[in-house]
C-alpha positions in Angstrom: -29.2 21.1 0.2 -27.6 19.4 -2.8 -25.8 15.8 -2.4 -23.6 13.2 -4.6 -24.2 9.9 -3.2 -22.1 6.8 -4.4 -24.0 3.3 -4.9 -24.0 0.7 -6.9 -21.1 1.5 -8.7 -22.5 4.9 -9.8 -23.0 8.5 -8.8 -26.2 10.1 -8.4 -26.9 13.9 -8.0 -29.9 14.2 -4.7 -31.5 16.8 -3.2 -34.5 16.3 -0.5 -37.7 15.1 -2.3 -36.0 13.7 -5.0 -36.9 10.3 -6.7 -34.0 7.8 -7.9 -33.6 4.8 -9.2 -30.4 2.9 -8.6 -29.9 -0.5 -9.1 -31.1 -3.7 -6.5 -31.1 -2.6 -3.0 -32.4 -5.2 -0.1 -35.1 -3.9 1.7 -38.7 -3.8 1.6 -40.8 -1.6 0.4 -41.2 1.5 3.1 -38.3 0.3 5.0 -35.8 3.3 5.5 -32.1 3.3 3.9 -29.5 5.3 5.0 -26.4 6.7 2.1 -22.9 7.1 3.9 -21.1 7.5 0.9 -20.8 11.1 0.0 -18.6 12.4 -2.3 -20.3 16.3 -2.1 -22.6 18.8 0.1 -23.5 21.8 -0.3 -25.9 24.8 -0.8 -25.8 28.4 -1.4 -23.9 29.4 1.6 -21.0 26.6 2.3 -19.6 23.3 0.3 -18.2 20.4 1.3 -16.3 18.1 -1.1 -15.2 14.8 0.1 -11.4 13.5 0.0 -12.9 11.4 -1.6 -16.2 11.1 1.3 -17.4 13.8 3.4 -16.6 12.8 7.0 -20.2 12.6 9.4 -21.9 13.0 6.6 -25.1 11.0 5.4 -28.3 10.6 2.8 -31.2 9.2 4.2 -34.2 7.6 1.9 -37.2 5.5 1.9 -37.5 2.0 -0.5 -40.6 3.1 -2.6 -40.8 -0.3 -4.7 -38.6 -2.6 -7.1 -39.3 -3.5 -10.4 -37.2 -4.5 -13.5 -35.7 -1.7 -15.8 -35.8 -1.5 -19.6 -34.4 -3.8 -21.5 -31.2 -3.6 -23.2 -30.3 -5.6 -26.1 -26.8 -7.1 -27.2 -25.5 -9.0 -29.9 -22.3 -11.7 -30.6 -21.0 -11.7 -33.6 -18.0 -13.5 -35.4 -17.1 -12.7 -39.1 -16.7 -15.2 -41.5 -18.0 -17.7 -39.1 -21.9 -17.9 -39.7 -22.1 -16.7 -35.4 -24.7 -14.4 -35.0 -26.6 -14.4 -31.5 -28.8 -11.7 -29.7 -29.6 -11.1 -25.9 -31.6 -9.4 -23.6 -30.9 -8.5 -20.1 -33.3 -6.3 -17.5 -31.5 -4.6 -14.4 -33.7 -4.8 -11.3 -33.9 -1.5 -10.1 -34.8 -0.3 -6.5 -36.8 3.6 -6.7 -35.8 5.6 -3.8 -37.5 8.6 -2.1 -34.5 11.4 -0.6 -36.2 12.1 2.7 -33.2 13.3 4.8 -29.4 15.6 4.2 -27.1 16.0 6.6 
């Protein structure tokens, strides 16, 4: 079974088993979370495509831990003005474990 879940502002392509990260969820670590935004199901039989969720339907996964992500560099710059400044920022990310379709 093959899903497209919605969070965080993103999509993300799951299918039971897999491992995501997405960005900051609360919860602990080992607590269950549940998906009900579904934009697509399906398998080799049937598919469902959401207008724009699938009705009933949910993802269900398990908080494995949270950490910070890589960290992605900026930079503000104004010509003719001498302004030159860099920045850093890291996302906290939340990995997730797909235990559940339906």
């Amino acid at each position: 079974m093959l899903a497209i879940i919605k969070t965080g502002g993103k999509q993300y392509k799951v299918k039971e088993g897999d491992k995501i990260k997405v960005e900051k969820l609360t919860g602990e670590e080992g607590e269950k979370i549940t998906f009900s935004e579904v934009l697509f199901l399906g398998d080799e039989k049937e598919t469902k495509v959401g207008t724009p969720l699938v009705d009933g339907a949910v993802v269900e996964g398990k908080i494995l831990k949270t950490a910070k992500g890589k960290k992605v560099v900026g930079m503000k710059f104004k010509a003719k003005k001498r302004y030159k400044v860099k920045f850093g920022h890291r996302q906290t990310m939340t990995e997730v474990e797909i235990m559940k379709i339906g």
